[in-house]
N, C-alpha and C positions, 0 to 999 in steps of 0.2 A: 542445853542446846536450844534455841530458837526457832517455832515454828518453823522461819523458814528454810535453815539448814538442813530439818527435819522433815522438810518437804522435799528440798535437791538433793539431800543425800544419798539415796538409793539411785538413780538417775546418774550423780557422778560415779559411785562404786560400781556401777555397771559400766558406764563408759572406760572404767579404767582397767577392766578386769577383759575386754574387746581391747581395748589398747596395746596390753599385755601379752595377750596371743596371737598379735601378728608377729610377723617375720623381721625384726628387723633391716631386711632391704626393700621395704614394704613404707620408705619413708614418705611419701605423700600421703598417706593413708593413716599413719601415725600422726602426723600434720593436724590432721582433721581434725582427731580424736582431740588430742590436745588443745586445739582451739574452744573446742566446744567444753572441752570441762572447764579449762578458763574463763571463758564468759559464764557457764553458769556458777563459776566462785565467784566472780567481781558481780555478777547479780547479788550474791546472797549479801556480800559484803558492802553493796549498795544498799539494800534493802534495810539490813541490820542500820547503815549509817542515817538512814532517813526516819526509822523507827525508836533512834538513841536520842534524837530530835524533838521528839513527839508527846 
């Protein structure tokens, strides 16, 4: 795994594990969650792209 996977990882398993126990009709809030683990996968997987470069 790559440092910096190994850096956001804990950071998205938490966002997903709060994603998880909301409600279902709780969908703007889910919304979020999900944004946010997204951009910090397309961070990692920026990161990774710029460091296969290097």
């Amino acid at each position: 795994m790559s440092p910096v996977r190994e850096h956001y990882n804990p950071t998205i398993i938490s966002l997903l594990r709060e994603h998880d126990q909301l409600p279902h009709d709780k969908v703007a809030e889910r919304k979020c969650f999900q944004r946010k683990i997204l951009f910090l996968m397309n961070a990692i997987k920026t990161a990774e792209f710029e460091t296969s470069f290097s």
